[in-house]
C-alpha positions in Angstrom: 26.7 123.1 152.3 28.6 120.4 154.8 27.2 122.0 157.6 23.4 121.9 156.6 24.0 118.4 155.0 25.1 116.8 158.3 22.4 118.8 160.1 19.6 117.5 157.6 21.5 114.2 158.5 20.6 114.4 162.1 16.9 115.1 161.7 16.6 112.6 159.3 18.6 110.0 162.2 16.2 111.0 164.9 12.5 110.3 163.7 13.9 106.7 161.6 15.2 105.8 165.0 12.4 106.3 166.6 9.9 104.2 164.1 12.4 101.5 164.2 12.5 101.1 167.7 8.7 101.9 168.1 7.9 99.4 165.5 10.4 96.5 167.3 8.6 97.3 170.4 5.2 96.5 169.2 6.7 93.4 167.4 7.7 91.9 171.4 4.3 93.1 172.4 2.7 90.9 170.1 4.4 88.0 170.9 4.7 88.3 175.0 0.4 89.4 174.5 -1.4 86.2 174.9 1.2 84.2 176.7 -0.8 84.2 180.2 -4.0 86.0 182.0 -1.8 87.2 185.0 -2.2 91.5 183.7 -4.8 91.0 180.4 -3.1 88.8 178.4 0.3 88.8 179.6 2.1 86.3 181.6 3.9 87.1 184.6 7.6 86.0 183.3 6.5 87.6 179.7 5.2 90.7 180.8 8.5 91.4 183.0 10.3 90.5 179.4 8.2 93.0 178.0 8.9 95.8 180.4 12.1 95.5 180.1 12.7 95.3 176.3 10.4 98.6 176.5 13.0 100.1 178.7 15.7 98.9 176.8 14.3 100.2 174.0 14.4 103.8 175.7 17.5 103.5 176.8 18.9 103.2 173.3 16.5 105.9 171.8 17.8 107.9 174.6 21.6 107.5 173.7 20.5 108.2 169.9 19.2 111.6 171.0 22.2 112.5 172.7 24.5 111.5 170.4 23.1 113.7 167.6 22.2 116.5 169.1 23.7 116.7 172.7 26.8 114.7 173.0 28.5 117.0 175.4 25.9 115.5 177.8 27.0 112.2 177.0 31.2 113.2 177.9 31.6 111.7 181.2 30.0 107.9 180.1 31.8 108.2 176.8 35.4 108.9 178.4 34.4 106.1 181.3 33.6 103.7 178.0 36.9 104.7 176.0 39.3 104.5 179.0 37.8 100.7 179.7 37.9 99.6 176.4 41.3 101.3 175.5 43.2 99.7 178.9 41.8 96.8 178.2 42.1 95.9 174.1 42.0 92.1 174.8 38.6 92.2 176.8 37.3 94.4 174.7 38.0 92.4 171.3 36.8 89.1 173.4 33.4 91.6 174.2 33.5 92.3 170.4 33.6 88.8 169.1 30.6 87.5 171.2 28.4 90.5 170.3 28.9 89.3 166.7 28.2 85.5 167.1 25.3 86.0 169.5 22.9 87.4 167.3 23.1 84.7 164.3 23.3 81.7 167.1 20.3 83.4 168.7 18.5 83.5 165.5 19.4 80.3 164.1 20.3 78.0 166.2 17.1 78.7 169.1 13.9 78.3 169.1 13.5 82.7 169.2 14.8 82.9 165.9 11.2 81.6 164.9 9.6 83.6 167.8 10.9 87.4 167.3 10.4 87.1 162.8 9.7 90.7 163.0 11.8 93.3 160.5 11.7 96.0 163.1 13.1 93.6 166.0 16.1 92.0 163.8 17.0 95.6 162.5 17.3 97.1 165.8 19.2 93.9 167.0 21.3 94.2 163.8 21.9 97.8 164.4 22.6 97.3 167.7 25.6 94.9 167.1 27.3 97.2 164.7 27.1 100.0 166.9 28.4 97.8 170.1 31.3 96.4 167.6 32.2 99.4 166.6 32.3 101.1 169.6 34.9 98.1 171.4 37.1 97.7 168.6 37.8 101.4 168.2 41.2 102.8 169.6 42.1 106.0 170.6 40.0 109.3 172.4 37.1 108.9 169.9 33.9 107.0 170.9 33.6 105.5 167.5 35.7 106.4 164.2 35.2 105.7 160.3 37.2 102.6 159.6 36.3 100.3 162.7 32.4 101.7 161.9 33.3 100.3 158.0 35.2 97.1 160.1 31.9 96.7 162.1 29.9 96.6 159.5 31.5 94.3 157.1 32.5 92.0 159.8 28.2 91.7 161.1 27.1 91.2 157.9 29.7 88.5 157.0 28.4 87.0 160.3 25.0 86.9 159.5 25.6 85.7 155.7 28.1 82.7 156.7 25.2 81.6 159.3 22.0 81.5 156.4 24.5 79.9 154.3 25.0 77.5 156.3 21.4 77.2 157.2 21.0 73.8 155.6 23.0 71.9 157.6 21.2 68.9 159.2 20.9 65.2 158.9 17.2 65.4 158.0 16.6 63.1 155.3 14.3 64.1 153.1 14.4 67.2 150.7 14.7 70.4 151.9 13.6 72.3 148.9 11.7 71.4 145.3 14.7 70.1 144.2 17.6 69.9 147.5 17.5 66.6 147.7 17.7 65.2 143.8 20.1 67.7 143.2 22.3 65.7 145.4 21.7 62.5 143.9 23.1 64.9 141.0 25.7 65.8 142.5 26.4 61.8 143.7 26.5 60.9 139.8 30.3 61.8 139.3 31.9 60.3 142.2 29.3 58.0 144.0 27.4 55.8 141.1 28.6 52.7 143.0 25.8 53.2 145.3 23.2 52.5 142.7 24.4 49.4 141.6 25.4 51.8 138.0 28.7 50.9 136.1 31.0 53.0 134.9 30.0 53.3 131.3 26.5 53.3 132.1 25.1 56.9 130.3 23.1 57.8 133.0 21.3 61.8 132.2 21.7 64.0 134.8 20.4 68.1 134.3 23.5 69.4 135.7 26.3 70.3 134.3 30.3 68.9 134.9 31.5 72.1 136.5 28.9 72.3 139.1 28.9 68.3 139.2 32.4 68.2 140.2 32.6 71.0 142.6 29.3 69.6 144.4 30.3 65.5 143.8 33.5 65.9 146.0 32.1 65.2 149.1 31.4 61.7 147.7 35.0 60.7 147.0 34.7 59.9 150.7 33.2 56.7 151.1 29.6 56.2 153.2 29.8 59.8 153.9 26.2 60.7 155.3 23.6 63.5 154.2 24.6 65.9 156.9 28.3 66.3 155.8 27.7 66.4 151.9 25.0 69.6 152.9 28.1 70.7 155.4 29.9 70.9 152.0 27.3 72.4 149.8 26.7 75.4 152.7 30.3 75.9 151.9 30.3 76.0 148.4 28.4 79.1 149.0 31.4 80.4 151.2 34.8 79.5 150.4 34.7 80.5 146.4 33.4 83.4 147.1 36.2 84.1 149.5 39.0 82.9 146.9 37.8 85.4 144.9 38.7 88.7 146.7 42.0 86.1 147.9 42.9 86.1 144.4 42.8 89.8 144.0 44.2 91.0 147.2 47.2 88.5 147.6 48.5 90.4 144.6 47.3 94.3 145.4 46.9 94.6 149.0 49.6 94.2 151.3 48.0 95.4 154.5 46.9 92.0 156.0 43.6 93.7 157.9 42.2 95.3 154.8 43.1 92.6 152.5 40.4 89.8 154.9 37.9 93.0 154.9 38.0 93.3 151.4 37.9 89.4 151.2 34.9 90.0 153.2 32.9 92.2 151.1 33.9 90.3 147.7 31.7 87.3 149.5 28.7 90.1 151.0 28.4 91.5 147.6 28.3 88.3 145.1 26.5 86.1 147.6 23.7 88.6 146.4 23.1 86.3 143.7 23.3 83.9 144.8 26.0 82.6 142.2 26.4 79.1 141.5 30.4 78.2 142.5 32.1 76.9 139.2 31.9 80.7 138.1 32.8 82.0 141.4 35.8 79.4 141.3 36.7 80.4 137.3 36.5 84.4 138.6 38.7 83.5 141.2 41.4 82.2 138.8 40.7 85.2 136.3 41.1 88.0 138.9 44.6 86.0 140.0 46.0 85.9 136.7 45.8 89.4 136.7 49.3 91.2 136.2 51.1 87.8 135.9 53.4 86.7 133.5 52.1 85.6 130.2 53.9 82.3 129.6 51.3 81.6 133.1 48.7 83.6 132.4 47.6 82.6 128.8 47.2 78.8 129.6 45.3 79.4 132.7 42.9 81.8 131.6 42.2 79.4 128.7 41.2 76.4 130.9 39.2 79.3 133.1 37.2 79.7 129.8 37.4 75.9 128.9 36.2 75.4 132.9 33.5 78.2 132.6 32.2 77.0 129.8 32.0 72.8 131.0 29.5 74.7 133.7 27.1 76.4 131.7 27.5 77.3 128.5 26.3 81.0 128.8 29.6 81.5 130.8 32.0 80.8 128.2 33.6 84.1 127.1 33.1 85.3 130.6 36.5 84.9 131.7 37.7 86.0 128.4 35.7 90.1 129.0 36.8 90.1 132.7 40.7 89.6 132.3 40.8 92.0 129.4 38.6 94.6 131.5 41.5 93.8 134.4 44.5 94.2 132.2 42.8 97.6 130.3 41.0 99.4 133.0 43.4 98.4 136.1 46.4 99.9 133.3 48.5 102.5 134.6 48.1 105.5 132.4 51.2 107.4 131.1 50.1 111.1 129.5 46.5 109.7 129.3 47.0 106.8 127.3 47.8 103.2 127.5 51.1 101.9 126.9 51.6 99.4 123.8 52.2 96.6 126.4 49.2 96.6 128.3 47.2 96.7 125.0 49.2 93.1 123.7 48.2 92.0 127.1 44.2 92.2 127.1 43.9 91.4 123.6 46.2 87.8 123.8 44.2 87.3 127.2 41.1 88.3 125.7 41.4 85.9 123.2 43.1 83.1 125.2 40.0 83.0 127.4 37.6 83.0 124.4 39.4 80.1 122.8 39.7 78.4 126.0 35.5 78.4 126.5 34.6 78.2 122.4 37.0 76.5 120.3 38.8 74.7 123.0 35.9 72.2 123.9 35.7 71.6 119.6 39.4 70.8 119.3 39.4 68.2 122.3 37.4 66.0 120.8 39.7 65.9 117.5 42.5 65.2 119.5 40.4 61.9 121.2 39.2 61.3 117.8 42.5 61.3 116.3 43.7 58.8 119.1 41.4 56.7 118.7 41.4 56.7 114.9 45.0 55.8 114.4 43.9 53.0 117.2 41.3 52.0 114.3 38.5 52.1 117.4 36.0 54.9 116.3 33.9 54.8 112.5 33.5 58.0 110.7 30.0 58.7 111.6 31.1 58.6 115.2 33.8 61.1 114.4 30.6 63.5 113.0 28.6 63.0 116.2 31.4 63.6 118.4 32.7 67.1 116.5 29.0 68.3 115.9 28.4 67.8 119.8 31.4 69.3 120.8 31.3 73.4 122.4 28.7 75.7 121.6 27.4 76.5 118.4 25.2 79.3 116.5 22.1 76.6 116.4 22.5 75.3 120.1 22.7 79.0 121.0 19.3 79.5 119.5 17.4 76.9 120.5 18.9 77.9 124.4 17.5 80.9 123.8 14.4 79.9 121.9 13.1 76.6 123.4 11.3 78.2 126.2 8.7 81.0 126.9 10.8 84.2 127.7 8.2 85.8 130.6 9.6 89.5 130.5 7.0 90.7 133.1 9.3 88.7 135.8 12.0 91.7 135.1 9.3 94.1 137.1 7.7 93.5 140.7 5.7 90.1 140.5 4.7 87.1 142.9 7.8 85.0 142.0 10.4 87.4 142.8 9.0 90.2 145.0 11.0 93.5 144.1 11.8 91.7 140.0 15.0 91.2 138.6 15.4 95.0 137.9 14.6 96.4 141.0 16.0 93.9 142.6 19.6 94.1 140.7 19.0 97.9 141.4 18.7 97.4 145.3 21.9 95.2 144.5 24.5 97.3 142.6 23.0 101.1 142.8 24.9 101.7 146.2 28.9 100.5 145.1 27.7 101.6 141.4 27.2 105.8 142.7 30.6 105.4 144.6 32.2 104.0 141.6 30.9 106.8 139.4 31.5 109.5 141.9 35.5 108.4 141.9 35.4 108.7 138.3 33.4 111.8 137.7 35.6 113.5 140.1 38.6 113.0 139.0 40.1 110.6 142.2 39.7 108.0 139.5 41.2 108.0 136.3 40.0 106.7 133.3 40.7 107.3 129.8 37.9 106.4 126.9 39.0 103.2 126.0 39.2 102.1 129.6 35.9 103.0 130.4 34.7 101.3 127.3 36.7 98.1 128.7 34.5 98.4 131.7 31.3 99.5 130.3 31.6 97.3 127.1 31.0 93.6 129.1 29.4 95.1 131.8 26.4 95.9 129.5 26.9 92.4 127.6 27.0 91.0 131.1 23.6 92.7 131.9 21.8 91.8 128.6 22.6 88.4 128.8 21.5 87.8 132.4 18.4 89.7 132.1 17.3 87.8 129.3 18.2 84.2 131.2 16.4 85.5 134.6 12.8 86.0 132.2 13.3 82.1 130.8 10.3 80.3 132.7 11.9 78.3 135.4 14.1 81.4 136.3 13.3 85.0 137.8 13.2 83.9 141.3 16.3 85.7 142.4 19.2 87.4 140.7 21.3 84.2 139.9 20.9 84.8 136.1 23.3 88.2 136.7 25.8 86.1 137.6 28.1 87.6 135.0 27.4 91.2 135.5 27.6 90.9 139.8 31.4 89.4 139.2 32.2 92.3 136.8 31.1 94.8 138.9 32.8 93.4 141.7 35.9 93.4 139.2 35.4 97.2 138.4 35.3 98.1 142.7 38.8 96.1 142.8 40.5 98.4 140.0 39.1 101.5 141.2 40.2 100.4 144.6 43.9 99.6 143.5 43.5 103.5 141.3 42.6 105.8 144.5 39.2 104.4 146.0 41.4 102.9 148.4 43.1 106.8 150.1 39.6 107.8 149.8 38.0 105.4 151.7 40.1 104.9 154.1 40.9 108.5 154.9 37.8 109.3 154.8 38.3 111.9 151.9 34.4 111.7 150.4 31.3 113.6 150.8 28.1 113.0 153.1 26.2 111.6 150.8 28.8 109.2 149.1 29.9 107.7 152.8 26.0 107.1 152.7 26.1 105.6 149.8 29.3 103.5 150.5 27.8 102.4 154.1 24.9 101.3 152.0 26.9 99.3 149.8 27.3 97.0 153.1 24.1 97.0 154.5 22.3 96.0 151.5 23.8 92.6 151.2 23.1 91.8 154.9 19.2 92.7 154.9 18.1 89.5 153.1 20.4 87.1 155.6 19.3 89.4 158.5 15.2 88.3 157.6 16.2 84.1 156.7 17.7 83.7 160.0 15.7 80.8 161.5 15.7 77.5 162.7 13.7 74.4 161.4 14.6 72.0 164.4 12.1 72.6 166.7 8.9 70.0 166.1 8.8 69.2 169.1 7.9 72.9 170.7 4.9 73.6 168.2 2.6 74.5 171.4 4.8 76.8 172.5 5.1 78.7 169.2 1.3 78.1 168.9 1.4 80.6 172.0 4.1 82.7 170.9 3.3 83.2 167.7 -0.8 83.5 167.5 -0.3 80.9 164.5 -2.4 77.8 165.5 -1.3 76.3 161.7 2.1 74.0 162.1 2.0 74.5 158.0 3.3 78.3 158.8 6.4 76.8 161.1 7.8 75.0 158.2 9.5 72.8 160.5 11.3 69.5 160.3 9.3 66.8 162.1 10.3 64.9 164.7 12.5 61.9 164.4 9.6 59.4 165.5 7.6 60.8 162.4 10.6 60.3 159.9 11.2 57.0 160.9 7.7 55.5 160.4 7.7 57.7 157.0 11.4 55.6 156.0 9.9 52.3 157.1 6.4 52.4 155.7 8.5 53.6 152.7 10.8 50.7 152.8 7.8 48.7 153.7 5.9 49.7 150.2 9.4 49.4 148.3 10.2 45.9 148.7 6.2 45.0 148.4 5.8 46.8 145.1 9.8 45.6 143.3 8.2 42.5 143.4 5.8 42.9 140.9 7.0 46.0 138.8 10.2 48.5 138.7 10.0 51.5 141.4 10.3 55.2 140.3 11.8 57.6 142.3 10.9 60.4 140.8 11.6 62.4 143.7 13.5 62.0 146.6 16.6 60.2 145.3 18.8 61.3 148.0 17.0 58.2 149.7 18.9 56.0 147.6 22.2 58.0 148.1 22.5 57.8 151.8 20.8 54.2 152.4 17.4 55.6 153.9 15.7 53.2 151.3 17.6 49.7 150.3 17.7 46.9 147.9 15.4 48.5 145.1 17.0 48.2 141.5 17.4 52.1 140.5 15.1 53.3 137.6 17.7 56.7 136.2 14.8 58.1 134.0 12.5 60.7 134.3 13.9 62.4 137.5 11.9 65.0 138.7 13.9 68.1 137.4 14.3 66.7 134.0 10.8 66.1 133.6 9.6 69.8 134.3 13.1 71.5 132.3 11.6 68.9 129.2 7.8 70.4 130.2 8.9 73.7 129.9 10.4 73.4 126.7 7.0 71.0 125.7 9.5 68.3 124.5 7.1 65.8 123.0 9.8 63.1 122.1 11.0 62.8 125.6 7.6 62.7 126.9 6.7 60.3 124.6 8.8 57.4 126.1 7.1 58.6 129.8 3.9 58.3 128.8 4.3 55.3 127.0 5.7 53.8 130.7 3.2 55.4 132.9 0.3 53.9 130.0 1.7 50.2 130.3 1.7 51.0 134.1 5.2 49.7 134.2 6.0 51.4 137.5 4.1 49.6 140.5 5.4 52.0 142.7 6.3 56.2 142.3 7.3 58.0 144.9 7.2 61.4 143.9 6.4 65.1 145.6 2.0 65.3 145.9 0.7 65.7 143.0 -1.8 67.8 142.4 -4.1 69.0 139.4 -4.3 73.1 139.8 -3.8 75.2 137.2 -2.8 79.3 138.3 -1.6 82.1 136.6 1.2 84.3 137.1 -0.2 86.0 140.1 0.7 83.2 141.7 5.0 82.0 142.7 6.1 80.4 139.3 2.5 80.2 138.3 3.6 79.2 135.0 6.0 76.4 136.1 3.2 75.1 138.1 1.1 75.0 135.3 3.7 73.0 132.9 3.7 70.4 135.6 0.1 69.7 135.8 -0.5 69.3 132.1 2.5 67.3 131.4 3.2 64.8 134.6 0.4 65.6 137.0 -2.9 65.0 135.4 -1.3 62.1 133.1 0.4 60.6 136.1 -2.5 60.5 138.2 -5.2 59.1 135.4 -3.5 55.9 135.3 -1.9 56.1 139.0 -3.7 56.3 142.3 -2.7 57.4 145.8 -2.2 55.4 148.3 -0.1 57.1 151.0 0.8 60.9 151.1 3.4 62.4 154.0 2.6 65.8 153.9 5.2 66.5 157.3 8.0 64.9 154.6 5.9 66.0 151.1 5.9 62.2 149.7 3.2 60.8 148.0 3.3 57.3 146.9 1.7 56.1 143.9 0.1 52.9 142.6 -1.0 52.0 139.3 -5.2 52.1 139.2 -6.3 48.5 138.9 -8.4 49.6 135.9 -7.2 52.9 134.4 -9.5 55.7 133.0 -9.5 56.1 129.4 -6.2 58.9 129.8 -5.8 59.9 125.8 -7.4 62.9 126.1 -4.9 63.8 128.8 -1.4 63.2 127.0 -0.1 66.7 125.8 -0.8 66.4 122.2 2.4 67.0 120.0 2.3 69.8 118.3 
């Protein structure tokens, strides 16, 4: 049964090799085609680049032939390669560490990584790299061997996922995304508010909440700090928690220093499938480390993890409550089959700690400032009731979460906002680590009793049916954020079987065909998605070129960053229209705030309402009471100047990306907007259109959103 598996293997190998390569190869013809008129449409220098990619390309097909089926051919060149690399271990890990950077710095950080776009190309590339790492990091008489393959891959796909997440860094001033740059003037809002003129008691609304606020407002505790370093800091948010989160488990179970950073490696491949915001990744991080410690330290910490979790979002609050009691049940030693009294008083009182700590926690702090203040004689009764009544999460608030906005359950299956939908997608996500975990425990190399896989199954499944119901909310679905819960658990499960025999049979390789498949998988997956963003946005300036390259005459298609000439006439006719306009009439920016932040745009007094985010969460929820003070501003015309994204009147439906987002947008700020405001500047290379208010509005009433 081995024997025909691994043969089945091989002709399987052979023919997918072959379409990958083929494919690649037609992927460089199209680009080198067109370049010149020296043979058809090649040029002379492209057409020699072409021949020998082609030959390239048969080498390696070549070597894949005769490494499945006739590797005795291949002896002499593989003892010449193993006696090099083995007398010379520091040349070869040098060799090894360039043949992992080069590919992401290739991609990124030149002009080619907009060029050579193609699947194929970046999966033979990608391909290519593993096979080269593995092959120079290996040690001893075997060409390549099962854990620096496993090494290999982890380490190339960490590689590739560091670089994409780092993607954003640049000193580019104006938004990189619907909402980059406003979320951080968000961010700016808890330590930076002295750069709007704001003071410190000024309530100021801001959609974020003070988890995520304080992890992303550090960066402003550093005074004039520019744009370039805070996004420096945000690409790192979507690193380093990530990383403290397999720290925090392997400091404790995994004393071999090599597989401990591997481990720490996968932790950040797998949950950076998310993505997941940090202030969960950060309160995982202290649940997984307060695993196994002593209670007097473990029951106050996992409280404030709850209390922290919580302060973030509020659908997070008995998360770290279900993970430490899955740790302390499921990652139990078992004596006779069953769980010792000790381990059961541990995972309940942790249990509980962490659900106090995110739901009655946040309601007794304010008692205590109420009480203070009180005795102080500085608060009145009905201030007392407001405070308590808005403290924590309640039955009501949970409800109207839940209730306030459409639920569009068709964004769960394949759609135009989120290609493979949230449950194909989650499947492509988990299915690989989720066979080798049940394979472990179905055969026996992983022992659990009942209870323990109900501690595992249990908030895995609320875990799942709470994220699956946030990602169909309108204004989510577009990736698999909303699972935020369920990826950390199941990441959580992999370290307890890992600690309870996956580790022996992983490493010794002790495992079926199809489970290493499935297990190799498990690392591959996370790396396809960074593997296809790789790109630059830097290069303006060499749109000819690409025109050539690329057969794409539109610049739209480049998404690039224009040139610095360009985005400094944009910042001074900007400026220009600014101080005009505050002369007559308070200036709006609805978008673009992080203008404001960094200095781009000076001496304008700073309008905090109806920030571009708020507006469309309050649209989707068709909140007439807060539109109602908008509209009454945008009537009297009281803004003589909004800068804001274009505006523009379409309505689509859900074939199109967020079609129904789109849609809220138009009927509750475009089409008003725009009745009693006209354009007088649009920047499509920076997406800024400047508004003015129409010298002698419409007649707009049968525009506003009526209330209902």
């Amino acid at each position: 049964m081995k024997r025909s598996s691994i043969e089945f293997g091989k002709l399987i190998a052979l023919p997918i090799s072959a379409w990958v390569i083929v494919s690649a190869c037609v992927e460089f013809y199209n680009v080198a085609w067109g370049t010149g008129n020296a043979v058809g449409q090649f040029s002379p220098k492209w057409l020699a680049l072409f021949a020998l990619y082609v030959l390239l390309c048969a080498v390696v097909f070549a070597g894949t032939y005769f490494l499945i089926f006739r590797r005795e051919n291949f002896l002499l060149a593989s003892k010449r390669i193993i006696s090099f690399r083995n007398s010379q271990p520091f040349l070869s890990w040098l060799l090894a560490i360039v043949f992992l950077i080069f590919p992401a710095w290739f991609l990124q950080r030149t002009m080619w990584g907009i060029v050579f776009s193609g699947v194929y190309f970046r999966v033979l590339l990608w391909a290519l790299t593993v096979f080269i790492t593995s092959l120079l990091i290996t040690r001893g008489s075997a060409l390549i061997e099962w854990k620096p393959f496993l090494v290999a891959l982890i380490l190339v796909s960490s590689v590739f996922t560091v670089a994409v997440s780092l993607q954003g860094v640049t000193n580019y001033p104006f938004s990189l995304g619907w909402s980059e740059g406003n979320r951080i003037w968000d961010y700016s809002m808890f330590f930076g508010r002295s750069r709007y003129g704001l003071a410190d008691n000024q309530d100021v609304y801001v959609l974020l909440d003070k988890g995520r606020m304080l992890v992303g407002g550090l960066p402003f505790l550093i005074p004039n700090i520019n744009i370039e370093m805070v996004r420096l800091w945000i690409g790192l948010t979507l690193i380093i928690p990530y990383f403290l989160v397999g720290l925090a488990a392997y400091i404790v179970a995994e004393k071999n220093i090599r597989i401990w950073l591997l481990m720490i490696l996968w932790v950040f491949l797998f949950l950076r499938q998310g993505p997941i915001h940090s202030p969960l990744v950060l309160a995982a991080a202290l649940t997984v480390f307060l695993w196994r410690k002593p209670l007097w330290l473990a029951v106050p910490l996992i409280m404030y993890a709850g209390y922290f979790a919580q302060s973030s979002r509020f659908t997070w609050l008995f998360a770290p409550g279900l993970w430490i009691g899955m740790l302390e049940l499921a990652g139990a030693s078992l004596r006779d089959g069953k769980l010792e009294r000790a381990h059961w008083v541990r995972a309940i009182t942790l249990g509980l700690s962490g659900a106090f700590g995110g739901f009655l926690l946040p309601k007794l702090l304010p008692l205590l400032h109420i009480a203070t203040a009180s005795s102080a004689g500085s608060v009145s009764i009905t201030e007392m009731t407001e405070q308590v009544s808005g403290a924590g999460v309640t039955s009501d608030f949970v409800a109207y979460a839940v209730t306030d906005q459409p639920l569009l359950w068709y964004r769960l299956l394949p759609n135009s906002t989120y290609g493979t939908g949230i449950l194909l997608g989650l499947v492509i996500a988990v299915l690989p680590i989720a066979v080798f975990l049940v394979w472990l425990s179905l055969s026996k190399k992983w022992e659990l009793n009942i209870w323990q896989k109900l501690a595992i199954v249990g908030p895995l499944l609320a875990f799942l049916a709470v994220g699956l119901v946030a990602s169909t909310k309108i204004g989510g679905g577009g990736d698999l954020h909303n699972m935020d819960m369920f990826l950390i658990g199941m990441a959580f499960t992999a370290f307890i079987a890992w600690l309870n025999g996956g580790r022996d049979i992983v490493l010794k390789n002790e495992m079926p065909a199809w489970v290493r498949l499935f297990l190799v998988a498990a690392l591959i997956v996370p790396a396809f998605t960074p593997v296809l963003q790789l790109r630059s946005h830097d290069y303006g300036d060499e749109l000819k070129t690409l025109y050539v390259l690329t057969d794409r005459p539109d610049a739209k298609a480049f998404d690039m960053y224009p040139d610095s000439a360009t985005v400094n006439t944009v910042l001074m006719e900007i400026q220009e229209a600014v101080d005009e306009s505050k002369q007559t009439g308070d200036v709006l920016f609805m978008d673009q705030r992080q203008l404001l932040t960094f200095g781009y745009i000076r001496d304008v007094p700073f309008v905090p309402a109806y920030e571009k985010k708020i507006l469309m969460n309050e649209a989707l929820s068709t909140n007439y009471e807060y539109y109602s003070s908008f509209y009454r501003d945008i009537t009297s015309q009281r803004f003589s100047l909004i800068i804001t994204e274009p505006l523009r009147t379409p309505l689509k439906d859900s074939s199109y990306e967020f079609g129904e987002e789109n849609n809220a947008w138009v009927n509750w700020v475009s089409i008003p907007v725009l009745c009693y405001y006209r354009e007088i500047q649009t920047y499509k290379e920076v997406n800024v259109m400047l508004l003015v208010p129409k010298p002698v509005p419409d007649d707009c009433s049968e525009y506003i959103p009526p209330r209902d």
